[in-house]
C-alpha positions in Angstrom: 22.4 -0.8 17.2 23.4 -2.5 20.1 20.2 -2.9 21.9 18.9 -4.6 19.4 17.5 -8.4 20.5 19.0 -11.1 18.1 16.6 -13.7 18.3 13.9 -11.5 17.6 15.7 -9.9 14.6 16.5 -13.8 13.3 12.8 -14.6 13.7 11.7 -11.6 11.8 14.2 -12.2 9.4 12.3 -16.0 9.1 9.1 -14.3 8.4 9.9 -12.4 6.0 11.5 -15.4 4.2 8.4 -17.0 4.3 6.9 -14.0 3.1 7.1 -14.9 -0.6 6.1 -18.4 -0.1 6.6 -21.4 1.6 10.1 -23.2 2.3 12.1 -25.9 3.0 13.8 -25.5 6.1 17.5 -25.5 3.8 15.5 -22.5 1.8 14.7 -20.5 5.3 19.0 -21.0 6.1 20.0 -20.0 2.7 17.8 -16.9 2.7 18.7 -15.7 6.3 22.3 -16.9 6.8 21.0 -19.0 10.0 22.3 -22.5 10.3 20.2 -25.1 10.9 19.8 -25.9 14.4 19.2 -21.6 14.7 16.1 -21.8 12.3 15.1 -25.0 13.3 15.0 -24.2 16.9 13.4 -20.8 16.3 10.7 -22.3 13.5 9.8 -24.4 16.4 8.8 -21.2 18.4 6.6 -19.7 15.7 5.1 -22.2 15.3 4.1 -22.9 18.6 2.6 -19.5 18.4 0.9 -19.8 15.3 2.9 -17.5 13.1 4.7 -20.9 10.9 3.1 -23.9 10.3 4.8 -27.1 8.6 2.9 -28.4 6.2 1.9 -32.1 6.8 1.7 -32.9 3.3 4.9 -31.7 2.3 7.7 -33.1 4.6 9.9 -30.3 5.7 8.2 -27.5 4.2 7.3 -24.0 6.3 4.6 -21.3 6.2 3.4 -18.6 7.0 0.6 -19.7 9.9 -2.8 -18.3 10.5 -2.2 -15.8 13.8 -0.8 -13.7 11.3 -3.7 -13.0 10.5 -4.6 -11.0 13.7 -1.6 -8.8 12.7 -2.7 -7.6 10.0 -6.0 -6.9 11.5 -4.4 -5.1 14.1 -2.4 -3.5 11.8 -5.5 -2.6 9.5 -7.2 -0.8 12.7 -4.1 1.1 13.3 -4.3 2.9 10.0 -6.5 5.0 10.7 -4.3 6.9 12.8 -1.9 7.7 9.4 -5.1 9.9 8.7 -5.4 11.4 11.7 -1.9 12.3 11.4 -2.0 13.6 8.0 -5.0 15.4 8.5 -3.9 19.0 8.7 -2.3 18.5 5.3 -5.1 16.6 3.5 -7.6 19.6 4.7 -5.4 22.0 3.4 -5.2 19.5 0.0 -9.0 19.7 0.6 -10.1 22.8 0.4 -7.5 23.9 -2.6 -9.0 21.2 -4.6 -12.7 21.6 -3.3 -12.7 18.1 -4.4 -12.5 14.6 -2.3 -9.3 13.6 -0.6 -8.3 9.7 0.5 -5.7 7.5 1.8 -5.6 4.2 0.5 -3.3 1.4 1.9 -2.6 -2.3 0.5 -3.8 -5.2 1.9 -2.9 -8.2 0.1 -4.3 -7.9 -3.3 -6.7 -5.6 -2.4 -6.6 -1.7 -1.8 -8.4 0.1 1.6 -9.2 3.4 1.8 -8.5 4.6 5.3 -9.1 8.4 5.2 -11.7 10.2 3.2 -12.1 14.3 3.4 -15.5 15.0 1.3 -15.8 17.4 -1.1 -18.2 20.2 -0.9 -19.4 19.9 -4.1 -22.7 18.7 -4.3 -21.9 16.5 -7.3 -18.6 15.0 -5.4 -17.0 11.1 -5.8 -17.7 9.9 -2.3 -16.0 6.6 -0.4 -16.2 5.3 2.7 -13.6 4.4 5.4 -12.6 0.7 5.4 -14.1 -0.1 1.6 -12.3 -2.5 -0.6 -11.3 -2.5 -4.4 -9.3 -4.8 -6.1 -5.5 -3.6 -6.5 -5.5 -3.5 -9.9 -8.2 -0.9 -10.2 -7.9 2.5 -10.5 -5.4 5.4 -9.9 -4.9 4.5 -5.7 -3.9 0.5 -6.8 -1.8 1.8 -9.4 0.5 3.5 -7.1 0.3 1.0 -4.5 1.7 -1.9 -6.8 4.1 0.6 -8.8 6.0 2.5 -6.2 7.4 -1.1 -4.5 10.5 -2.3 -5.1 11.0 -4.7 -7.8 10.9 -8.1 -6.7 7.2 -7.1 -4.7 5.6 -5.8 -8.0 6.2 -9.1 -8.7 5.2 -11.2 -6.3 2.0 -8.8 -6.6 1.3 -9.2 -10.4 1.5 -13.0 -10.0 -0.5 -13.3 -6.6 -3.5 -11.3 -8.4 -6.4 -13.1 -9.4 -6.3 -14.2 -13.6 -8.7 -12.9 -15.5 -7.9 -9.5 -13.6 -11.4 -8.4 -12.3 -13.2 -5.9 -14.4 -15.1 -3.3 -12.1 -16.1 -1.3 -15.1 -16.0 -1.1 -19.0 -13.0 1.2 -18.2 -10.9 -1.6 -15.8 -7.6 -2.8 -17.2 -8.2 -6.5 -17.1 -5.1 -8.0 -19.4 -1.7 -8.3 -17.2 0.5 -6.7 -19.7 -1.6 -3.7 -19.7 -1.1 -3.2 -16.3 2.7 -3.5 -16.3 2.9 -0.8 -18.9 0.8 1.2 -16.5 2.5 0.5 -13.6 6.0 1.7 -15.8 4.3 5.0 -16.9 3.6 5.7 -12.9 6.8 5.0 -11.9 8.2 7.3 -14.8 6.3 10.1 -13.8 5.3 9.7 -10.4 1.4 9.7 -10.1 -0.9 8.1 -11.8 -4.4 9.0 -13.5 -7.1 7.2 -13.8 -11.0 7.4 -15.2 -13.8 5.6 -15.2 -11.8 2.1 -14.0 -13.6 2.0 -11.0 -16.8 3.8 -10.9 -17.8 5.3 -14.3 -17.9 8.6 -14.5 -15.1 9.2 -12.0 -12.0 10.1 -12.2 -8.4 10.5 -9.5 -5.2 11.5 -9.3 -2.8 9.5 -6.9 0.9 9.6 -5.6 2.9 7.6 -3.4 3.2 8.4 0.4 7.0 7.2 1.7 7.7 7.2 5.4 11.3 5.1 6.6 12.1 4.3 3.0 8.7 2.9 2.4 5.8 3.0 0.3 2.9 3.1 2.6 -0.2 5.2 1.1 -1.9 6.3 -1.4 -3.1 9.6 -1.4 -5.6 10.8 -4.1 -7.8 13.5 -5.2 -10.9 12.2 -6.8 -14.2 13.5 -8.6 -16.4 13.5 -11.4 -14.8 13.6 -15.0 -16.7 16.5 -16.1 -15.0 18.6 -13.4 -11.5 16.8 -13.7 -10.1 15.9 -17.1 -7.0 14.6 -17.5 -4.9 18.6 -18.0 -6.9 19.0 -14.4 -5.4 16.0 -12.9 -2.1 16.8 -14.3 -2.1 19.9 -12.7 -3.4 18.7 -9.0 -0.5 15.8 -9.1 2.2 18.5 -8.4 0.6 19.7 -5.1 -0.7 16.7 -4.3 3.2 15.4 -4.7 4.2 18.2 -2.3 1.6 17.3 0.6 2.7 13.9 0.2 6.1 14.7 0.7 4.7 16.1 4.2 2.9 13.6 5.9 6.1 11.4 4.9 7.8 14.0 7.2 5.3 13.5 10.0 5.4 10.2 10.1 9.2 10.1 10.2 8.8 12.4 13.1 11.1 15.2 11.7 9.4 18.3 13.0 8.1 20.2 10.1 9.6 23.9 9.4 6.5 26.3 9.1 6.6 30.2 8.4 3.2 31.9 9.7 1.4 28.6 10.3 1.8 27.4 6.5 3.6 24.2 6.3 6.8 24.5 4.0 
């Protein structure tokens, strides 16, 4: 593209080095193709924002500095518009289901829910907007570690707290249980949980893809006795297709519709 800024792509490319850990300033070169007076020069700048630090302990060593942090809480507040956006589909998800409908994002090692459409039900799972779980736990974190690309699983698996946190009697707390998890999702395409985060509950998640990307989790969630596992199996197609949707919207391709029903 040629109005595309260089330095600003080279920085971002920086960042995202740094991403995975801090480095040397040969290690920031190597991994972006910049020589060194380019990195140097530009390391300078970030961190004169706030967005690198060196480490005084460690001569010659970058990271990731703390004004990132207002990023992502930037980016955290902006969420909520994904579920503004997606909202005609999740009500449509909604009242087929007659159950509760979310949008989970990641956060670190931590999963937010972003969206919530009650159910009707009186006896209904219910979540709030902005709560936390650990990643690891439940149907929504499964998909959210599972559906990135390799080398991030990864760097998730070994950023997550050991033990792994057990919510519930039903909470996969041993690593290697989780990986085979997180291979069964990725073969199949949802995930399933019950009782892993609040007992007596149970979800069905998928992936949500926009640009290429993982970036939600959308679920259908409710009590076990209304949603065994044939149940869940059974939402996951349509719950697949009205992901496959809001991807759409949020790539901006106009959706096709034939007398007001989405396609």
């Amino acid at each position: 593209m040629s109005d595309r800024v260089q330095s600003v792509d080279r920085a971002i490319d920086i960042l995202m080095a740094l991403v995975t850990g801090p480095k040397t300033l040969t290690d920031v070169c190597h991994s972006t193709d910049l020589s060194k007076a380019t990195a140097f020069r530009l390391l300078r700048s970030l961190a004169d924002r706030g967005l690198v630090l060196k480490d005084p302990g460690r001569d010659n060593l970058y990271m990731l500095g703390p004004n990132l942090l207002r990023f992502a809480q930037g980016v955290t507040l902006g969420l909520g518009s994904l579920g503004t956006l997606a909202a005609p589909v999740l009500e449509r998800v909604a009242e087929l289901t007659e159950e509760t409908v979310t949008l989970h994002v990641r956060i670190g090692v931590e999963r937010i829910c972003i969206h919530v459409i009650p159910s009707p039900n009186a006896l209904r799972y219910t979540a709030t907007p902005g709560s936390k779980a650990p990643l690891h736990v439940g149907a929504a974190g499964l998909v959210l570690i599972a559906f990135l690309e390799e080398s991030e699983i990864e760097q998730v698996l070994d950023s997550l707290p050991r033990p792994l946190e057990a919510v519930t009697e039903g909470t996969v707390t041993e690593v290697e249980t989780l990986r085979r998890r997180l291979d069964a999702v990725r073969a199949s395409g949802y995930a399933i949980s019950s009782g892993e985060r609040v007992t007596g509950a149970a979800a069905v998640s998928v992936p949500i893809r926009a640009h290429g990307e993982l970036v939600a989790a959308l679920s259908i969630l409710g009590p076990e006795t209304r949603l065994p596992a044939a149940t869940l199996e059974g939402f996951a197609g349509e719950l697949q297709s009205a992901a496959e949707e809001v991807g759409v919207i949020l790539d901006g391709t106009p959706v096709a519709t034939t007398k007001g029903e989405p396609k």
